[in-house]
N, C-alpha and C positions, 0 to 999 in steps of 0.2 A: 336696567337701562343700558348697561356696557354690554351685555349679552346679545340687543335687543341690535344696538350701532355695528356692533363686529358681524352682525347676520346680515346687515344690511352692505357695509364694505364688503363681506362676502360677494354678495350676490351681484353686486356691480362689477366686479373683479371677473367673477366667472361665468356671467351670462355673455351674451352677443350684444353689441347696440343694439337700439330700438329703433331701427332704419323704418322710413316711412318713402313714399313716392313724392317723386317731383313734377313739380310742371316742366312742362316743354325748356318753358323762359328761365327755370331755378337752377343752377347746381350748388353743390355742396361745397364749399370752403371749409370746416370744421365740422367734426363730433369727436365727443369725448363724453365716457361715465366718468363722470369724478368722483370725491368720497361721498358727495349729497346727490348728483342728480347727474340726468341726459343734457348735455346740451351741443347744440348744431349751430353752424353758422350756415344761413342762405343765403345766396345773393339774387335777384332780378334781373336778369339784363337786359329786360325790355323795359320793365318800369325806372331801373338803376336806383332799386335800394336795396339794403340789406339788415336784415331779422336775425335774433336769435331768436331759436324757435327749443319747444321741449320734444318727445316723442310723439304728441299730437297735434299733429301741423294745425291743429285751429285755435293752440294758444301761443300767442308769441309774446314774450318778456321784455321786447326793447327792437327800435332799429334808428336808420337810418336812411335820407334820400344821400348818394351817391355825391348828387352835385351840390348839394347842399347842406354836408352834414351838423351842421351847428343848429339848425330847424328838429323841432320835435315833427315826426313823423304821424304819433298815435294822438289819440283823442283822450287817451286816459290820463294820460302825461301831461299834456298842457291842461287838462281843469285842473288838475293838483294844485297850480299856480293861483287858482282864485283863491285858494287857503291864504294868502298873502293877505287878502284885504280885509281879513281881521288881525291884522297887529296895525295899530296906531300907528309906527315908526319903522325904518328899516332895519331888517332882520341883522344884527351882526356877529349872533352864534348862533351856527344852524348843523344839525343834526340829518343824517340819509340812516335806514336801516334798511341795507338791501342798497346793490350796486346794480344790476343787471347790463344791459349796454352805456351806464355811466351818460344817458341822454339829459337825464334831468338834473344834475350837479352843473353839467357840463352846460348846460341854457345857463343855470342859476345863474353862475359864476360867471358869466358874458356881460349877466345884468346888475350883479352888484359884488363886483371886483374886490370891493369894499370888508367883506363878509368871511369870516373864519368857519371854515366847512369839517367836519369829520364826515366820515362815512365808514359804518360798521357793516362787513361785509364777507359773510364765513368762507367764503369758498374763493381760495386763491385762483382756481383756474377759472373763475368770472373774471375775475380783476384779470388775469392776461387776456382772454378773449375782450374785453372791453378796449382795452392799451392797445391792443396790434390789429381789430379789424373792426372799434368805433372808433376811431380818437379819440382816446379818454388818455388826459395826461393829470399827473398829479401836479399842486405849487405848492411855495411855500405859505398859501394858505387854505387849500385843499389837499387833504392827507386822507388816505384810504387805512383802515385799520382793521388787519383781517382775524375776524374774530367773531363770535356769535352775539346777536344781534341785543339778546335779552341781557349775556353776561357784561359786555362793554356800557349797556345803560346802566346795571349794579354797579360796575367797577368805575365807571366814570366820576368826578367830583363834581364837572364842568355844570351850571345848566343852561338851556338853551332856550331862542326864542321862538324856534321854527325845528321844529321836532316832523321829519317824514316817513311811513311806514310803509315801505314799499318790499317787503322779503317775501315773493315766492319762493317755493320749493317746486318745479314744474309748475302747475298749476292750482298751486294753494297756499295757503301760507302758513307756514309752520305753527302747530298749534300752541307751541308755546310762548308766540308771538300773538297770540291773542285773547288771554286771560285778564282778568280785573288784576289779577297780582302783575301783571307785568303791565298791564295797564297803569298802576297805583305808583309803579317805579319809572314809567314813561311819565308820569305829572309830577312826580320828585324833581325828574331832571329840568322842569321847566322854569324859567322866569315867571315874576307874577303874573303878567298878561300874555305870556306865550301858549303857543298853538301845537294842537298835533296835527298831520294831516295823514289821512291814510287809504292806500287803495283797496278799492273790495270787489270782486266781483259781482254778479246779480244772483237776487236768489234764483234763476231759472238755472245757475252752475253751481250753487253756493246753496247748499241746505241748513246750513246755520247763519245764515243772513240774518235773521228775527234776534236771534242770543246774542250776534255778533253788536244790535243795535242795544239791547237792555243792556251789554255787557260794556258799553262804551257809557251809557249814558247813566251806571250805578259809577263810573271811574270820574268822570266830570260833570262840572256844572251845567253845560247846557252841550248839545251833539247837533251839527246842521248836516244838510244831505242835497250831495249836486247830482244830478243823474246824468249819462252821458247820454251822447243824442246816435252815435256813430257803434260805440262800443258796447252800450249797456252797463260798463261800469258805472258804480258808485266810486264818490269822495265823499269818504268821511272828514266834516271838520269842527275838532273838539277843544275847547276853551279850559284854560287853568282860571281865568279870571269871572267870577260870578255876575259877572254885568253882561245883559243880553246883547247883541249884534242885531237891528232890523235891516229887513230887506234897503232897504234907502241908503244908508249908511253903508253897507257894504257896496251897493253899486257904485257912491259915487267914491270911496275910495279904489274903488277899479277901476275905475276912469283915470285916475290922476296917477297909480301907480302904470299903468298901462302908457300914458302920456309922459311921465318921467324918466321910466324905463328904460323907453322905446321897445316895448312886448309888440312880435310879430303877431300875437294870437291874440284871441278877441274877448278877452279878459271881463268886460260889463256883458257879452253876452252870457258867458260863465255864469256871472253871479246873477244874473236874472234867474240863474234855475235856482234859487235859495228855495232849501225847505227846511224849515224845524224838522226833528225826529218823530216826532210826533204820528206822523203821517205814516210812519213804517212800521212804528212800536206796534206791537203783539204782547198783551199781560201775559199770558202763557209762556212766554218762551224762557228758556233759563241762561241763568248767567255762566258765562263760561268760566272754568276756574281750572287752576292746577288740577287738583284733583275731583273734576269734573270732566272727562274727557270727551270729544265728539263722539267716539263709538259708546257710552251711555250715556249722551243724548239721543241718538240716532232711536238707542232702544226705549227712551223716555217717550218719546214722540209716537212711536210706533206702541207701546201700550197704551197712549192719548188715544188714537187714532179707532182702537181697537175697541 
């Protein structure tokens, strides 16, 4: 494993960036390889907002409108927030794994001031790019903790009642952030009725989509699924407490957290997309585990296939 990270800092140390073209409208404000990844800052200056983007300008990790930056920008980001209208009460230890442009702490914390935030976040030079060109500021009750994502939920005592799982690596999310075992230490850290919420992308990018769904819903009692209408992401939203959430129930607490709020986004549209797991689940697919890795599943599926 330490052979495996020193090749990996190698290679970002000595290759070139991973420079990609711009639009007319774009230019570059940042890039930098850090010890994990590509990342660029773009700006629009016709649209006036601003993306961090990885080497392939058709995944962006977070941005920004200009005139507006306290607004979520993406579509992926705002349904996270229907994860909300499965906790009874409001959330007042909540959990980020994954900072990226610091857009969704930063709404959070607009909306309930109230609320004790961590945020686990390995890669120091996100936490500056997020500080000097999103406005991401830290308080004394939002603290960024830069650390990796899996070991701060081990290390942690705390538990939480709004648990969010948001860690690309570019464009995926590190595989150790998606295990039953680290799934099992994410439902340790939760209060009895606390939530996790987590972004995924679609299986048409995402070829462990199917395992990624058996493998959430062997770690919890019940797994619901929003689909986005703009992105194609999924939200996953998974339950510590064994009592179901119906469709009704969850709208009309998005209505009233929506109305309390004061949520710019459209929150009961959100949860109208409720699906049970159900609908995705695949008996075949396998659960992902430590020592289960995507490249032997990759090869599982492809002697399936064969």
């Amino acid at each position: 494993m330490l052979r495996i990270f020193c090749l990996l800092v190698l290679c970002l140390t000595l290759f070139p960036l991973q420079g990609f073209a711009l639009e007319p409208s774009e230019k570059l404000l940042f890039e930098k390889n850090s010890l994990y990844q590509y990342i660029s800052v773009i700006e629009d200056t016709v649209k006036k907002e601003r993306y961090v983007r990885n080497q392939k300008r058709e995944y962006t990790q977070g941005g920004i409108y200009l005139d507006a930056p306290d607004k979520l920008r993406f579509e992926f980001t705002q349904l996270g927030f229907v994860s909300l209208a499965f906790l009874d009460k409001d959330p007042k230890d909540v959990l980020f794994v994954g900072l990226g442009a610091g857009a969704m702490p930063k709404y959070f914390t607009a909306r309930y001031p109230e609320a004790i935030v961590d945020i686990a976040e390995i890669d120091s030079d996100m936490v500056a790019v997020a500080q000097k060109y999103f406005y991401f500021k830290e308080n004394e009750k939002m603290k960024v903790h830069v650390d990796d994502g899996r070991l701060f939920v081990k290390r942690t005592k705390k538990k939480y009642d709004w648990i969010i799982l948001d860690a690309y690596q570019n464009d995926y999310i590190p595989f150790h952030l998606t295990t039953l075992e680290f799934l099992k230490e994410v439902k340790s850290r939760l209060k009895d009725n606390g939530i996790v919420v987590t972004n995924i992308t679609s299986p048409f990018r995402n070829k462990f989509f199917d395992s990624m769904v058996m493998t959430y819903k062997k770690a919890f009692p019940h797994l619901y699924v929003f689909k986005g209408k703009k992105s194609a992401n999924f939200i996953f939203v998974a339950t510590a407490s064994s009592i179901i959430k119906d469709k009704d129930s969850v709208e009309a607490r998005a209505r009233k957290i929506q109305s309390d709020r004061k949520f710019d986004i459209d929150l009961e549209d959100f949860a109208s997309r409720y699906e049970l797991s159900e609908v995705y689940e695949w008996k075949g697919a396998k659960v992902l585990t430590d020592d289960f890795a995507p490249v032997n599943l990759y090869q599982h599926q492809k002697s399936k296939a064969q």
